[in-house]
Structure formats: structure tokens, C-alpha cells
N, C-alpha and C positions, 0 to 999 in steps of 0.2 A: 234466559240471561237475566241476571238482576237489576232491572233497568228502575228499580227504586231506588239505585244509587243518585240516579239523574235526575228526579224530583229533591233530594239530598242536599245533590249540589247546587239546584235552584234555588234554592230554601237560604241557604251559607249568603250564596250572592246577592239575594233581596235586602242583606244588611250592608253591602256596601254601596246604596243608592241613599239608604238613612243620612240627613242630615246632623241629627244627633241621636244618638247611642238611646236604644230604647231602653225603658227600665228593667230592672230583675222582676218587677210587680208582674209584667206582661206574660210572664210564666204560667199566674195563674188561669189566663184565658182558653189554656190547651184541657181544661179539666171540662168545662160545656161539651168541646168541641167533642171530646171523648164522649161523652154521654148523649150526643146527637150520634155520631157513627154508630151506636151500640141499636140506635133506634129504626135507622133506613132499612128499605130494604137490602135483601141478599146483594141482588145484582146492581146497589150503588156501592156496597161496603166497598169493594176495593177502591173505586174515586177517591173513597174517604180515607180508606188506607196512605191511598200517595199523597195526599195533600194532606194527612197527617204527620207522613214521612217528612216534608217540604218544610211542613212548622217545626218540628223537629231539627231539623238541619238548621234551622236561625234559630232559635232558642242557642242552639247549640255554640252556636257564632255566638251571639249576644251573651252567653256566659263567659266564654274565652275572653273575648275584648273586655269585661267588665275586669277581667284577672288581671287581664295587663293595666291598666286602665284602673286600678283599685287606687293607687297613690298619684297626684298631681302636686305640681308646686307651688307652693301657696304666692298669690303675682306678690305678696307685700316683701318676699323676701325672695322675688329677682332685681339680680347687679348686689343682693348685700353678702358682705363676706361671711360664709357659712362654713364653720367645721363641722369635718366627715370623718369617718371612717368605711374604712371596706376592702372587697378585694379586687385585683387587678384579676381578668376572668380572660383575657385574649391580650395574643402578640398584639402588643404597642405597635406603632408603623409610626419609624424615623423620619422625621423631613429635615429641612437644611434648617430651619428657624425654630421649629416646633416637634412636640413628639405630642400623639393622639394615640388615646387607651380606652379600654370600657371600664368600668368599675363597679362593682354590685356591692352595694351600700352594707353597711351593719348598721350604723347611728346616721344621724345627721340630726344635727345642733343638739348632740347630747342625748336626743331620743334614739329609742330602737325605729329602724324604718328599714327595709329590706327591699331594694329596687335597685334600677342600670341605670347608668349615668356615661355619657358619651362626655370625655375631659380632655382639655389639651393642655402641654407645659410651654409656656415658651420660655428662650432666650436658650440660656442652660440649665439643662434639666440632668437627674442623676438617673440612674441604672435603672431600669424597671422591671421584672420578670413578671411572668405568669404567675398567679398564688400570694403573691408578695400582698400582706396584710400594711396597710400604708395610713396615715393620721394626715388630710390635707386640708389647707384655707384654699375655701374655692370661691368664686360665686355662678352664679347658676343660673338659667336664663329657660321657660316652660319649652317643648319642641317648636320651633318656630321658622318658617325658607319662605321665599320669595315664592308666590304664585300667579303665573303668568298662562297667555294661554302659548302651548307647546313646550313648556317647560318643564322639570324635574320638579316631584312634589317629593319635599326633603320631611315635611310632616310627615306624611303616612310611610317613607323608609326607614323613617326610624322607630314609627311605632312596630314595624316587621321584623323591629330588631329588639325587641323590647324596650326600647329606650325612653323612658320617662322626662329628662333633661340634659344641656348641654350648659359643657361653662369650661370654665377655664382656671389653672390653680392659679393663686397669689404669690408672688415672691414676698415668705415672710421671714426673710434670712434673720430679722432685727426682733421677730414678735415672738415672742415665749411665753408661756404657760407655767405653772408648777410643775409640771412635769417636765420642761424642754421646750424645744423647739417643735411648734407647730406641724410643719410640716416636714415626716420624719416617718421613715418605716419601721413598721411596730412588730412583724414579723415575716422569715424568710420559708415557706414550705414546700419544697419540691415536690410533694405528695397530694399537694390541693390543685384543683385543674390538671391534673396528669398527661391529659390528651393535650390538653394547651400549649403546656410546658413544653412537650414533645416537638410542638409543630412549632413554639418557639424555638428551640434547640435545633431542630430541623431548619429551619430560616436561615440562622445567623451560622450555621457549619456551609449551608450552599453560595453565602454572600460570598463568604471567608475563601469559598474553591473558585469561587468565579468574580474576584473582585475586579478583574480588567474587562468583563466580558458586557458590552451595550446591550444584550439580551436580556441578560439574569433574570430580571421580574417577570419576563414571559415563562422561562427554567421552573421560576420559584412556583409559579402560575401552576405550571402544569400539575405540581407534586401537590400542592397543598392548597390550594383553590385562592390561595393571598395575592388577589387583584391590584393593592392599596399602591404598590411601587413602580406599577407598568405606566408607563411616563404617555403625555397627551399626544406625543406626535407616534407613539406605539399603537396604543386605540384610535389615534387619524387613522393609522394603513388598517388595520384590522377591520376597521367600520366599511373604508371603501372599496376593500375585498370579501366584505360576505364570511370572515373568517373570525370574526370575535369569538365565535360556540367555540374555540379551539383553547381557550383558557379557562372555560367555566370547565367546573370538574360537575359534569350532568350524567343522563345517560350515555352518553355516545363515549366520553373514559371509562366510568364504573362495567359500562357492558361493556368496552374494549379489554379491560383488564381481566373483568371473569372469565373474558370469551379464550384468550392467550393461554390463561391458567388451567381451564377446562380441557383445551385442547392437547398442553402436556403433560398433566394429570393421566389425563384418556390415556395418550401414547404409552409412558410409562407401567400405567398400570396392567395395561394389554403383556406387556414382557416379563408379567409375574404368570407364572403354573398355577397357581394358588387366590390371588385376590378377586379374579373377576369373577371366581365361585363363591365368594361370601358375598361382593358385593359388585354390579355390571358395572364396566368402566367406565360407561358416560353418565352415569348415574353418582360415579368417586370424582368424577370430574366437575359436576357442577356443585358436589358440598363444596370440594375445595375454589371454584369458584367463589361462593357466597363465602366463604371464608374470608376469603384476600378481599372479595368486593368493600367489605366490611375494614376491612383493613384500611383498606384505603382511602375510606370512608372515613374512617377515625382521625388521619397525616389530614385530612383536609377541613378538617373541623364538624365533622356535620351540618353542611350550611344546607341552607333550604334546597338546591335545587338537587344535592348528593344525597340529602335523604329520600327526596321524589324517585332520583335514581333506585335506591337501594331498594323502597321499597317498591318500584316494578322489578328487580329483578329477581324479589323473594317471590312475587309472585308466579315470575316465568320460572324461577326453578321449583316453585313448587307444581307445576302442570308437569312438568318431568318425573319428579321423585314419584308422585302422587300417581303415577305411570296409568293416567288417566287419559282420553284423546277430548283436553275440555278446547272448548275455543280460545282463540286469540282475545277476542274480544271481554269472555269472562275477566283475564286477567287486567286487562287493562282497565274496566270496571272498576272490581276487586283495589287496584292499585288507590283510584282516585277517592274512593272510598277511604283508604287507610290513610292517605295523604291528609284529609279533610277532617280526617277524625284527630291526627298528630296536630294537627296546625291548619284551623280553619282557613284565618287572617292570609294561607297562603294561596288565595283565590285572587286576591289584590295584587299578585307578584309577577313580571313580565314573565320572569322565567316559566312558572305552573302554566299560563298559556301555551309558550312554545313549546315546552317539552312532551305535554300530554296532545299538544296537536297535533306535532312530526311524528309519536308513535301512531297516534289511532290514522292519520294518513296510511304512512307505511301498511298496516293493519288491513286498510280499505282497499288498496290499490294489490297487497298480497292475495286476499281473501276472494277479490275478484279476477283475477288476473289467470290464464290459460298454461296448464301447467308444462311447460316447455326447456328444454335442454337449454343453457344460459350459458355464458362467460360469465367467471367473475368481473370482468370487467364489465360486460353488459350490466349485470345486475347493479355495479357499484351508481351506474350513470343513472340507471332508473330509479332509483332510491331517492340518488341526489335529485334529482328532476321531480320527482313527489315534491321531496319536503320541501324544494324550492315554493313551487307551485303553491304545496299546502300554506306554505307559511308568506307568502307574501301578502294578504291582505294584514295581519298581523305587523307581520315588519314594517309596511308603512304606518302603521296606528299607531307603534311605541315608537319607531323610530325616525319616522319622516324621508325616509331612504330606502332604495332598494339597490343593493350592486348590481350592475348590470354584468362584470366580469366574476361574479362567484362562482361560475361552472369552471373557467379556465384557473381559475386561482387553486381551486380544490383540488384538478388535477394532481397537484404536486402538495399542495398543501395540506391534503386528506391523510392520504396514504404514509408522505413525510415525517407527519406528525405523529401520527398517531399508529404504524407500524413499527417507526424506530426511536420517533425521539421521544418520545414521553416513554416506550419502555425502557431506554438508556435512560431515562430520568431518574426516571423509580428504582431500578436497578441503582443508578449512583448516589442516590439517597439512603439506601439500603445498606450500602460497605459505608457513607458515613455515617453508618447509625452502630454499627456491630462493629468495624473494625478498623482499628485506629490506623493512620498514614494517611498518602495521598492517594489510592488507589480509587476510592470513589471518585474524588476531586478530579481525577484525571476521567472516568466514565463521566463524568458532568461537564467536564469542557470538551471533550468527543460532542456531546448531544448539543453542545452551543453552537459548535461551530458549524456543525449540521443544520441547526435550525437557521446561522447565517446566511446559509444555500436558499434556504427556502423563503426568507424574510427578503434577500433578495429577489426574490420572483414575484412576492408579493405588493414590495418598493415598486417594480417594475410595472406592473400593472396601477398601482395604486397613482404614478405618474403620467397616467394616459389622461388626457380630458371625456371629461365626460362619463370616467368611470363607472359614477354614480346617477341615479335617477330620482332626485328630490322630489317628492311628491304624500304632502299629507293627507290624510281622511278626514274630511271635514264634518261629518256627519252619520248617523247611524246605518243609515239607509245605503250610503255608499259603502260602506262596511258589507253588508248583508247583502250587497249583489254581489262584488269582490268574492265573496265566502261561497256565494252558491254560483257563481262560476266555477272557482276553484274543483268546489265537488263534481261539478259535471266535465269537466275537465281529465279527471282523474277515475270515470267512472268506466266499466269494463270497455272492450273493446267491442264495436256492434251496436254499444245504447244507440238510439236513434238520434239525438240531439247534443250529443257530446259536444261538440265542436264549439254550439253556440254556448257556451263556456267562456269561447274568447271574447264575446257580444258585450257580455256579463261584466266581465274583466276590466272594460274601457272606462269607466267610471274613474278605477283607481287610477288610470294616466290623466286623464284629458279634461275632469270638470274640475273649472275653473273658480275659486271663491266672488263673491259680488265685490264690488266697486264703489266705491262714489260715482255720482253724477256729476254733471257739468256744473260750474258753480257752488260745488258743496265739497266738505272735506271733513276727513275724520283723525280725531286726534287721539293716539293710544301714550300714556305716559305708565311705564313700565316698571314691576315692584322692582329695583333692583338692590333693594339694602339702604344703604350711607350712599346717596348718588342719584347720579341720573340718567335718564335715556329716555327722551319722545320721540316718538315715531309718528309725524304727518304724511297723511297720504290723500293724493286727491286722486282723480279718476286715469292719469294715465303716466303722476309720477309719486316719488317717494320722496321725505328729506325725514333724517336722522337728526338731531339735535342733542349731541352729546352720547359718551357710551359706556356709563357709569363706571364700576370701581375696578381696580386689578389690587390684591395682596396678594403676595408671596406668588404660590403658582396656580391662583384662582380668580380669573376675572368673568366680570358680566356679560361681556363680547361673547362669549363660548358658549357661557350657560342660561343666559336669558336672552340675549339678543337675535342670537343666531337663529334660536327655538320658533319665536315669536315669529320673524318675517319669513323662515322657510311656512308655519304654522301658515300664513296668511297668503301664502302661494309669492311671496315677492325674491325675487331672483338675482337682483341689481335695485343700486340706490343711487340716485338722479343726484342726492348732496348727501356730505355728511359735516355736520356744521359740530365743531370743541367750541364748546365756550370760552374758556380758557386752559391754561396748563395746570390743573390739580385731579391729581390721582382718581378720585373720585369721578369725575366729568370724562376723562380720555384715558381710563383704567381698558377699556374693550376696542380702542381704535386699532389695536394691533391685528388682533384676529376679525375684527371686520372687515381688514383692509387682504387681509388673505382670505377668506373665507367668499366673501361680494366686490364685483366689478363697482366702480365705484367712480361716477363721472367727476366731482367737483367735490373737492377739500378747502372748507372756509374755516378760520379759525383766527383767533386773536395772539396765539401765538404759534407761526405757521411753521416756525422752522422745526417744531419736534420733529413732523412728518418726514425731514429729509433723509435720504435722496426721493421721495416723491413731491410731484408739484403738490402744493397747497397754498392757498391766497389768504391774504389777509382780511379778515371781515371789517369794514367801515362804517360808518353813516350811512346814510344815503344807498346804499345798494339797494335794488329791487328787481324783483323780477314776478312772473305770472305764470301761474299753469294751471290750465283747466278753467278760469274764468277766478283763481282766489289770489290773491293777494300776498306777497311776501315784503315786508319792509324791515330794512335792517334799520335799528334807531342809536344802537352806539357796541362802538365807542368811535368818539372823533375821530378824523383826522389828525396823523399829528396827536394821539390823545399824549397824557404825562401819567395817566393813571396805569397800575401794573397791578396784578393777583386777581385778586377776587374783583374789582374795581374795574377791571379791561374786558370782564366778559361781555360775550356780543349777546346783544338782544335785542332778539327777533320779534317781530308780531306778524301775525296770520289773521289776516281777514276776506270774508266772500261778501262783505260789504253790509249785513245785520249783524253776524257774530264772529267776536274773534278772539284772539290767544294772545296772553303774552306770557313769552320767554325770559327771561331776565338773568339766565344763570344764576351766577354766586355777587352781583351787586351788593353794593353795602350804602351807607346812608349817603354818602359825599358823590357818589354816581346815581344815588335816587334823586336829588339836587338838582342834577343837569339836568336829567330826565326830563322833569319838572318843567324846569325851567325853560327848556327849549320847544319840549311837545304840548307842553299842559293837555287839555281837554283831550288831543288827539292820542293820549296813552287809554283811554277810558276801551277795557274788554269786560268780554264775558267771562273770560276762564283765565287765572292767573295762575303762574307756576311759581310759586312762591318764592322769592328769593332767599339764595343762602340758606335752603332748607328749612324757612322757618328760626333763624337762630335771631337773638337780640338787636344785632349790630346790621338788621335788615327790617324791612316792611315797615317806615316810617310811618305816622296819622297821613301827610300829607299826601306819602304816594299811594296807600289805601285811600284815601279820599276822592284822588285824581283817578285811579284807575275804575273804581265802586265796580270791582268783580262780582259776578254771581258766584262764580264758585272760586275756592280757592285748592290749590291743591298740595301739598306737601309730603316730598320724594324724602322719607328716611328711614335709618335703619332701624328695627325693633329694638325697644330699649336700648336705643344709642348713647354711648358714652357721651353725647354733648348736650344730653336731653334735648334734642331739636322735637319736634318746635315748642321754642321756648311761650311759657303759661301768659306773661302779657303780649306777645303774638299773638298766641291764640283767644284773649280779650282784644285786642283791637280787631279781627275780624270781626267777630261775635257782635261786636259794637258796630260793626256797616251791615250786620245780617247779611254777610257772606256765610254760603253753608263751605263747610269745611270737610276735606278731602283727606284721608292722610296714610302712602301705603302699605304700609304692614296690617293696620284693617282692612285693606280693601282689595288689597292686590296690585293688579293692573288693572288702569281705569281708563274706559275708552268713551270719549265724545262722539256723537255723529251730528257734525253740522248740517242735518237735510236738509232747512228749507230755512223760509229767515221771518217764521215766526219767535217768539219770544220763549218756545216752548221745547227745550234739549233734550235728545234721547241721550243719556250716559248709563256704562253698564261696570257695577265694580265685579270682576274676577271673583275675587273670593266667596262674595256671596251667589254670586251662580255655582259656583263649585263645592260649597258649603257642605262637606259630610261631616262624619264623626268624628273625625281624628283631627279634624280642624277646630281645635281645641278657642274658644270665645277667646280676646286679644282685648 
């Protein structure tokens, strides 16, 4: 077997532990290395072979990324208005405020520059097609997403996408050129992006057949792999049934469609006198397989994980035609090989794990397994019971969950899907592609109301408590028992020590992350954009302190909060304290408050929360856990102050070091402050008020407070430029070191002990690779 694929692959993956991007110069160090291997002996050459292979394979990688990766944007002209030109390369996806497109550039500011550009319109925007050559005022912002630990790393997806930068067009209804109007499409050609166009036209004929039906985006899902519209309480149930693989178009569609097509290929061709003498049935069966596989492959854009697809099944149909008895294992090889060689970068992609996981299990457990008269049924459970098996150490890594009901969900949802509904799918995308009327439209609401049955069962179960088993990986080590259980788990039947597999296993349920100690407490303040959200924890509770932004249908609560405290094994939250009512501060209270049990809502203004109890934060409140200190210091009793001015804040101390909170305070509440605590405001770590903007962080109350550090929660290149530049000289001027997260990430305190001397650790620069482009 060509097991130099696998030093290959080693070689690809040693560049995404790089910090930063090695140079092209490093190319030349393979020329020595050549000329030592020429020199060993016989019986080291092959050593030197594979670890020549190995450098080879990152050379390899380090050329591809340098491609993508050739043009950056220059920081002096991100937020300024830039004219572009270029083309629209993929279906736009409609939202209620906003439409988001890709765009691959021809100019920008007038120069040729040729790259992807991930753009949104808002407010009202006009018609966009595939192809559509367009002249737009944008401006433009380098890749840039909150990094946190458990969180979505939006840098490196979008380097997966080639995306170079993101921004947003200008409404320039008023600003013309000699030529017109700015923003304005320059030409229409049905002929550029053809496949695009397709799968656009494709989209907007299945909206149009199913515009009553609550499914649809799962419909659309299935035919064309366009995830963009499948709504957050869609992906809830799919997450905690184990059934999300049933909307990616991976192996398990591309092999279900060739396997359909092969099989009535075969039949038919069997009932010719004449074909199966020029060419053996099952052999016409699986060209036109790969035919259609491809086909299908094309209605879904060729995304990453349908090309992984395609190309294992060229590979499996080539051990057929090639009417060879080669192994399983060759192709699967063979496969990761061509994958790595199309799209290194795709070694970084949740999907490339699972999919080449689930097969090489399948593979292991076939290859070993006693060759014995089955049920298709039997076989369907053993398959599903592999991949389970194989793929749970994984699924907790990406996902932080495991269903515990995805055996029973599958039952119906296996078979449902992917025997009738997705070929009624494809079939009704088919008559509306060839032939005009309702006749597909009516095959696509057949397959809707079908999959209702089955979204029903998954509702159903998805309903149960406890569904799900939250449980992340905290480390590498726990990974790597996990995995080598798994394989002894799944190994023949008779190995001697099979069993102890499940030994192996217990890591992934039961170890617990560390703690604080008694009297000590650890303070994480989390990247989350324009906002805020701290998380204190001391050794036996939690309090939440605000829960940064929500726009439109994307808040921090979902995407960094939730990540972070399952991330850290916390389950329930003892408080969750709003500072006040601004979007930004209580944008994630929603889905907190469904998502975690949640003892005690303090807030300044309590009645948003209703009908749940929430209390009002005052003065004077205090409480103790674990040996640290909680004192509420305002707002009054009785206060008259409202907005920004009412937020409650907090200070945390275990009696040498401590916190303060302050929300969005402004100077006439830094005053009181002042004036009623003095001296007894003085901490270690401040959380800047008002993000840093003007109309906060007085001399007086930097004076009073003489933080060591100071920390400031904003958004990258924020529309309000926070924090504003004499802020940031009045620190500077107390020799406070300055904190601020879009550099940093999420930044965690640990108050151990009550010398003078803080452990703090910024996020980003522990996680520091390549594609985390300097800030």
C-alpha cells in the first residue's frame, strides 16, 4: 500500500501548527536535504525517501497558502470608501435587512487586483445574479472574528474560502462619477459562472414551489448543499439528533446517488441481448454512476466536502472498471492523496476529519470483520454503530456534544431521507429544470411534507431532556485515549483486550477541567465584538456579567458564550448580572437563558427579563463565595440616573486583588463613584468603562481606581473608534498596561494567590497561527 501518502499528509499538517506562514525562501532548504539522501546508505535511503515525501507535502501547503494569501489589505485603507469592480461568483443569500455575496475582484481603487471579497448590502438592495459584472463603493475591513476558547474561528473559514476581506457596500445613491452612478452594474452574462447561475436558478424556482413550506432550506439543503437559509432552531434539532450529516452533500448523498443510478443502470442494461456483450452491466452501471455523481456534484457547487466525495468515489469506481481485486484501503489512500494535492488548506476543515474518518472506520471494521450472512438491516446498525463509535472522539473536539439519541433518530431519519426524500428531491429539481409547469413543484412539496413526518420525530426526540451529552476535550491527551479506545473497540471480534476500549473511552465523559481554589478566582472577559460579556468563576460558583451584542439574527449568547462555558465544563450559572438595557450588554440574555439553568437575574433594568423573575441591582448588595468577595457599588437606591449612567457595578475581590466592573458609566456616575467610595474603588484589573469612548474614564476615576491593567471589550475597527486616543493617553499616563480584544482575544485572569504578581493569558496569542493575520 502507498503508505507514503501518510508521511504526505504529516508534512500538509506541520503547517498548520505554524504561527506565521513560512517564507517561499525555505524552498530552498529541500536542495542539501537532496543531496544528503543521495549520500546514506542503501538501507537508510527509504527513511530519507519518506521524510522527503513529509517536506514535500509542506513545501506544498506553504505554496498553496502563499497563493491564497498573495494579496492582503492594506490596514491604511480599512473603514475608507474604496471603489471596485468585479464579479458576483456564488448565489447571494437573502436575509430580512441584508443580502451577503462573494465577489472576485477585477480593480480595486482603480488598480488591477484580482481576489474574493465576502460583501453585504444592507437596507435595500437591487437584484443580484451570478456573473453579474457590478462597479461598487464599499469599504473593507482585513479577515477578522472574535477568538475565544470554544469558539468558531471565522479567520481561518474564511481563509477556506479564499476570502481575502470583508465589508460592506455604501449607499451611494447621491455620489456620481463621470461616468454615473457609483454603484451600478456594468454587465449581465448568463454565460460566466454557469454552474453558479444554475444553482442560483435552481434556489429561487424551489423557493418559488415551496414558499409556504417551514422546511424549504432543509429541501434546498439537500439538492444544492446551500446551508445559508436553514434557520438556528433547524440546526438546534439537527445538532441534538446526531443528524446534521443529512444536509451536507458529502459522501453518504454523492455515494447514495451513484449507488441508486448504478443499481438501475445495472437492471436495465441486464434487459438489452446486446449491451452487456460490448460492455458487463455493473461495470455501465457505475460509469453512469460517476456520471450523475458528478452531476450532482456540479447543482451543489463543488464545495469542499462533495469534492472529498467525488473524489473517493472515482477512486472506488476506478477498483471496479480497473477490474483489479486492489484493497479497500489502497483507495482510500489514493483518495486522501488527491484531496491534499486539490486543496491542501483542506486538512484544517471539520468536514476532511469526519469524512475520511467514517470511511477508513467502515473500511477497518469491514476488512476485519467474519464473513457472514447479514440482514440489510443488521448491517445498516453496524455501520451506524462504527461511525458512531469512530467518530465520537472527534465530535466532541469540533462540537462539544454528543447525541445520545442518534441511533433512535437515524432509525427513521436514515433511511427517510435519504431512500425517498432527497431522491424525490433531486427528481423535483429535475422537471423544474427541463420542464416548464407545476409538475416538479408538486414532486417537491410531496418530499416536504415527507420530511415533515420525519422532522417530526426528530422534534420529538430533540424534546427529551437530556438528549444531548455536553462534554468537551480539553486536551490532547484526552483525544488520543478517546481515539485508541475507539480503535480497540471496533477491532475484530476475539482480539484479547477489545473491551478495554470502554476503559479508554471514560476520559471523554468524566474528567473534569481544574477549578479555582478557595479564596482565589478567575476572571475571563470574552472577545465579543462591540460589547461585553465576563465570566467570574470561583471554585464552586459562576456569575456572568453581561452578554454582549445581538444584530439582526446573530448574537454573542450562541456564538461565544455558550462555546466558552460548555468549553470550560460549566453547566449552570449561579448569576447573570445586565448591566443595563443596551443591545450590546443583553444582545445573548436570550439564548442564555434557554440554553443554562440559571439561578439569579440582577439587572438595572429588570423588567426586560419578564415573565421571568429578575431583581433589581442596588448599592449595597453583597454576597460571598468561596472565600471572594462580591460588592455591588451602584446605582443608588432610588437612583434618577437612566442608560448608560444606571449600569450596575460590580467589584470582585479575595482581599489583595480585584475587579471592577463598571459597564457603560459615563463621567456624572464616575462622580458619585468618587465621591462616595474614594479610596475603596482602588483595583487591579479595570474593565473600562463605556468601552473606552470619551465621555468615560475620567483623570479622577483613573486616579482613584490606579488599575494595573486596564482592559477594553471592542469591536475591530469599530465604527465609534473606541477606545478613543486621549483614553488611551490617560492610561498610559498612570502606567496601566492596556488590554484591548480584537488584539488579544479572550483574556483570562487567574487571581491564585495575593502576591502582587498575576497570571493572565490573552487567547489569541496562544492560538496564534498563520491565518491570524497581525491586528
Amino acid at each position: 500500500m502507498p503508505y507514503w501518502i501518510l508521511t504526505f499528509f504529516l508534512g500538509i499538517s506541520a503547517l498548520f501548527f505554524c504561527r506565521r506562514l513560512p517564507s517561499l525562501y525555505c524552498l530552498l532548504t529541500i536542495i542539501p536535504f537532496v543531496a544528503l539522501s543521495l549520500l546514506v546508505p542503501i538501507k537508510f535511503k527509504k527513511v530519507f525517501l519518506y521524510i522527503l515525501i513529509a517536506i514535500l507535502g509542506f513545501f506544498w501547503a506553504v505554496v498553496y497558502a502563499h497563493i491564497i494569501m498573495s494579496w492582503s489589505l492594506s490596514p491604511a485603507l480599512e473603514n475608507k470608501s474604496i471603489l471596485i469592480t468585479g464579479h458576483v461568483t456564488a448565489p447571494p443569500l437573502k436575509k430580512k435587512h441584508y443580502l451577503s455575496f462573494d465577489l472576485k475582484t477585477i480593480t480595486i481603487n482603480q488598480q488591477k487586483q484580482i481576489t474574493k471579497l465576502k460583501l453585504s448590502w444592507y437596507g435595500k438592495y437591487p437584484e443580484i445574479n451570478v456573473g453579474d459584472k457590478w462597479q461598487l463603493l464599499v469599504r473593507l475591513k482585513r479577515p477578522h472574528g472574535a477568538l475565544n476558547p470554544g469558539g468558531f474561528d471565522s479567520e481561518k473559514h474564511l481563509l477556506m474560502h479564499h476570502i481575502r476581506a470583508t465589508g460592506y457596500v455604501i449607499d451611494a445613491k447621491t455620489q456620481y462619477d463621470q461616468e454615473g452612478q457609483l454603484n451600478q452594474i456594468l454587465e449581465s452574462s448568463p454565460y460566466r459562472y454557469p454552474l453558479a447561475r444554475l444553482r442560483q436558478f435552481l434556489i429561487d424556482k424551489m423557493e418559488r414551489a415551496l414558499v409556504f413550506e417551514p422546511l424549504t432550506p432543509v429541501i434546498i439543503a439537500f439538492v444544492t448543499g446551500a446551508e445559508d437559509k436553514i434557520t438556528d432552531r433547524q440546526w438546534q434539532v439537527m445538532r441534538a439528533t446526531g443528524t446534521s450529516y443529512l444536509v451536507a452533500i458529502s459522501g453518504l448523498h454523492v455515494g447514495l446517488v451513484a449507488s441508486l443510478v448504478l443499481i438501475l443502470v445495472q437492471f436495465l442494461w441486464k434487459l438489452s441481448s446486446c449491451l452487456p456483450l460490448l460492455l458487463p452491466a455493473r461495470e455501465a452501471g457505475v460509469i453512469a454512476g460517476l456520471v450523475v455523481g458528478f452531476g450532482y456534484g456540479a447543482i451543489s457547487g463543488f464545495s469542499v466536502p462533495t469534492q472529498r466525495a467525488l473524489v473517493m468515489l472515482v477512486m472506488f469506481s476506478m477498483m471496479v472498471l480497473s477490474r483489479r481485486n486492489s484493497l479497500s484501503w489502497n483507495a482510500w489512500l489514493w483518495s486522501l492523496f488527491l484531496v491534499l494535492i486539490i486543496n491542501p488548506l483542506a486538512v484544517a476543515t471539520i468536514g476532511f476529519w469526519l469524512s475520511f474518518a467514517a470511511v477508513a472506520a467502515i473500511i477497518y471494521v469491514s476488512s476485519n470483520s467474519v464473513t457472514l450472512k447479514k440482514t440489510h438491516l443488521a448491517n445498516f446498525w453496524r455501520m451506524q454503530l462504527t461511525v458512531t463509535i469512530a467518530l465520537l472522539p472527534l465530535t466532541l473536539l469540533f462540537f462539544q456534544q454528543f447525541s445520545l439519541v442518534t441511533m433512535v433518530a437515524n432509525l427513521i431519519a436514515m433511511p427517510g431521507v435519504c431512500l425517498v426524500i432527497v431522491p424525490l428531491s433531486l427528481l423535483g429539481a429535475l422537471f423544474c429544470l427541463v420542464i416548464p409547469g407545476y409538475f416538479g413543484g408538486w414532486i417537491l412539496w410531496i418530499g416536504a411534507k415527507l420530511l415533515s413526518i420525519v422532522w417530526w420525530w426528530l422534534t420529538l426526540l430533540e424534546s427529551f431532556p437530556h438528549c444531548s451529552w455536553y462534554q468537551p476535550i480539553y486536551n490532547g491527551w484526552i483525544l488520543m485515549a478517546g481515539s485508541f479506545g475507539a480503535l480497540l473497540l471496533l477491532s475484530p471480534r476475539g482480539f484479547p483486550v477489545r473491551f478495554l476500549g470502554l476503559v479508554w473511552l471514560l476520559p471523554l465523559f468524566f474528567w473534569k477541567p481544574p477549578t479555582p481554589e478557595t479564596n482565589k478566582f478567575w476572571l475571563t472577559v470574552l472577545d465579543v465584538g462591540q460589547g461585553l460579556a465576563v465570566v467570574v468563576q470561583t471554585k464552586n460558583h459562576v456569575l456572568l456579567y453581561d452578554t454582549g451584542f445581538k444584530l439582526f439574527d446573530h448574537d454573542s449568547g450562541g456564538s461565544v458564550i455558550v462555546p466558552y462555558l460548555r468549553q470550560q465544563g460549566i453547566k449552570a450559572l449561579d448569576t447573570m448580572l445586565v448591566s443595563h438595557g443596551d443591545m450590546d450588554h443583553r444582545g445573548g440574555a436570550e439564548t442564555i437563558l434557554k440554553t443554562f439553568q440559571v439561578a439569579n437575574i440582577l439587572s438595572s433594568v429588570p423588567e426586560i427579563f419578564k415573565p421571568r423573575l429578575a431583581y433589581s441591582c442596588v448599592a449595597n448588595q453583597y454576597w460571598r463565595w468561596d472565600g471572594v468577595d462580591f460588592y455591588m457599588l451602584s446605582p443608588a437606591n432610588n437612583y434618577s440616573f437612566s442608560g448608560n449612567n444606571s449600569s450596575c457595578v460590580l467589584k470582585v475581590t479575595n482581599g489583595k486583588n480585584s475587579v471592577l466592573l463598571p459597564g457603560d458609566i459615563e463621567h456624572i456616575s464616575e462622580k458619585e463613584l468618587i465621591k462616595k467610595y474614594g479610596e475603596n474603588l482602588k483595583s487591579t484589573v479595570l474593565i473600562a468603562p463605556h468601552h473606552g469612548s470619551a465621555t468615560s474614564s475620567s483623570r479622577d476615576l483613573i486616579n482613584t481606581i490606579a488599575p494595573k491593567y486596564v482592559i477594553f471589550s471592542t469591536g475591530y475597527k469599530n465604527r465609534f473608534r473606541f477606545p478613543h486616543k486621549k483614553i488611551i493617553e490617560r492610561y498610559r499616563e498612570n502606567n496601566t498596561i492596556l488590554l484591548n480584544t480584537p488584539q488579544t482575544g479572550a483574556i483570562t485572569f487567574k487571581f491564585e494567590d495575593k502576591s502582587d504578581i498575576l497570571t493572565y493569558s490573552l487567547y489569541r496569542k496562544i492560538k496564534q497561527r498563520f491565518w491570524h493575520e497581525l491586528k
